[in-house]
C-alpha positions as CSV (number, residue, x, y, z in Angstrom):
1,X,117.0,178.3,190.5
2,X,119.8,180.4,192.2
3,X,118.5,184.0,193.1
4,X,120.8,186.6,192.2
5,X,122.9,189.2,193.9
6,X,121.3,192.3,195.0
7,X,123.9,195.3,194.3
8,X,123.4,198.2,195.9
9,X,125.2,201.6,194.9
10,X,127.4,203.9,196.8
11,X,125.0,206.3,197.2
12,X,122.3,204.2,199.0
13,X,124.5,202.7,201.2
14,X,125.8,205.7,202.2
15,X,122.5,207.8,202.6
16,X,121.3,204.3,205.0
17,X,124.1,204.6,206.7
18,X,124.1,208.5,208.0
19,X,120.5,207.6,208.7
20,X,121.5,204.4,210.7
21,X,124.2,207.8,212.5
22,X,121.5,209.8,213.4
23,X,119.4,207.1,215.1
24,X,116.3,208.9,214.4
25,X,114.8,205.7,213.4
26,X,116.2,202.0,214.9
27,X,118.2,200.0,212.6
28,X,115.2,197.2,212.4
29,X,112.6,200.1,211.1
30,X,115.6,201.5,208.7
31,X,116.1,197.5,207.2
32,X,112.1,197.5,207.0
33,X,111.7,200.5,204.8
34,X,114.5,199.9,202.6
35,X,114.1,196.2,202.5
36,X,117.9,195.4,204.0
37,X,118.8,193.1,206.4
38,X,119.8,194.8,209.9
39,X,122.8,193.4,209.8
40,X,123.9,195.4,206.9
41,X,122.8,198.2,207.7
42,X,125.1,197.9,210.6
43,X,128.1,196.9,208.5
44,X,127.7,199.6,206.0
45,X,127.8,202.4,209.0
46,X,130.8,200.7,210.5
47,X,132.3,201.1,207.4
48,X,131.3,205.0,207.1
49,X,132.7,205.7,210.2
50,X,135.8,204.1,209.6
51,X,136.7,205.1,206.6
52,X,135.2,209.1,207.2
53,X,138.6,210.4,207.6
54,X,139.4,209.9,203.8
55,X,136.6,212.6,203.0
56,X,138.8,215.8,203.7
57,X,142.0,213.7,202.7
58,X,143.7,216.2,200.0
59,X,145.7,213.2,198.3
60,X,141.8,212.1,197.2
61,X,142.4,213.7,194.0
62,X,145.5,212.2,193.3
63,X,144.2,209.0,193.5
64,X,141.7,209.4,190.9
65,X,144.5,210.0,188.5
66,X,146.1,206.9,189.7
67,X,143.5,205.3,188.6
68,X,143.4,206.5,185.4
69,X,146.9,206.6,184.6
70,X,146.4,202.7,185.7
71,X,143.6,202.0,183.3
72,X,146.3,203.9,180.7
73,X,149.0,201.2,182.1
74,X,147.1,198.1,182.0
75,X,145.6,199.0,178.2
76,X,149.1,199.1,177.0
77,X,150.3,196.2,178.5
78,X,147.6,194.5,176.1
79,X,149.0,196.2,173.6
80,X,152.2,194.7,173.6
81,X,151.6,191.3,174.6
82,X,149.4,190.6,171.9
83,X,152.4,192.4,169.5
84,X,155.0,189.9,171.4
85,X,152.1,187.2,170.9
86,X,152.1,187.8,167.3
87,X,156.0,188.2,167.0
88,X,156.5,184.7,168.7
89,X,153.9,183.4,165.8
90,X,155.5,184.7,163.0
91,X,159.2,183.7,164.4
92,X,158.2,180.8,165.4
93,X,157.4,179.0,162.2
């Protein structure tokens, strides 16, 4: 049987990875006690570095109403293709 996916939240990655930062314990004793390979441990604090600028980016907020207004978008776009799906039934005799 195929073993399935482990997914780990934002918020664990991110607290192993400011711990990987601080380098009060090695990477190999970090992936022991939270049973992660070293490797991604090292990939998720490359990625915390990289992308730490975005934390005191003021357009932050804004994008969180992007995404909502996208959500608001994409739900009427459903809307009317199923109305033009219907239309092109009934039309279409």
């Amino acid at each position: 049987m195929k073993k399935e996916r482990r997914k780990f939240s934002a918020g664990f990655k991110a607290k192993v990875a400011i711990k990987a930062i601080k380098e009060q314990q090695t990477v190999h004793e970090l992936a022991a006690k939270y049973e992660v390979h070293p490797t991604q441990i090292n990939t998720w604090k490359r990625e915390f570095l990289d992308n730490a600028d975005t934390v005191f980016n003021k357009d932050k907020a804004v994008s969180k109403d992007d995404s909502q207004e996208k959500k608001e978008l994409y739900s009427k776009i459903g809307e009317l293709q199923i109305q033009v799906d219907f239309l092109k039934k009934v039309l279409g005799k």
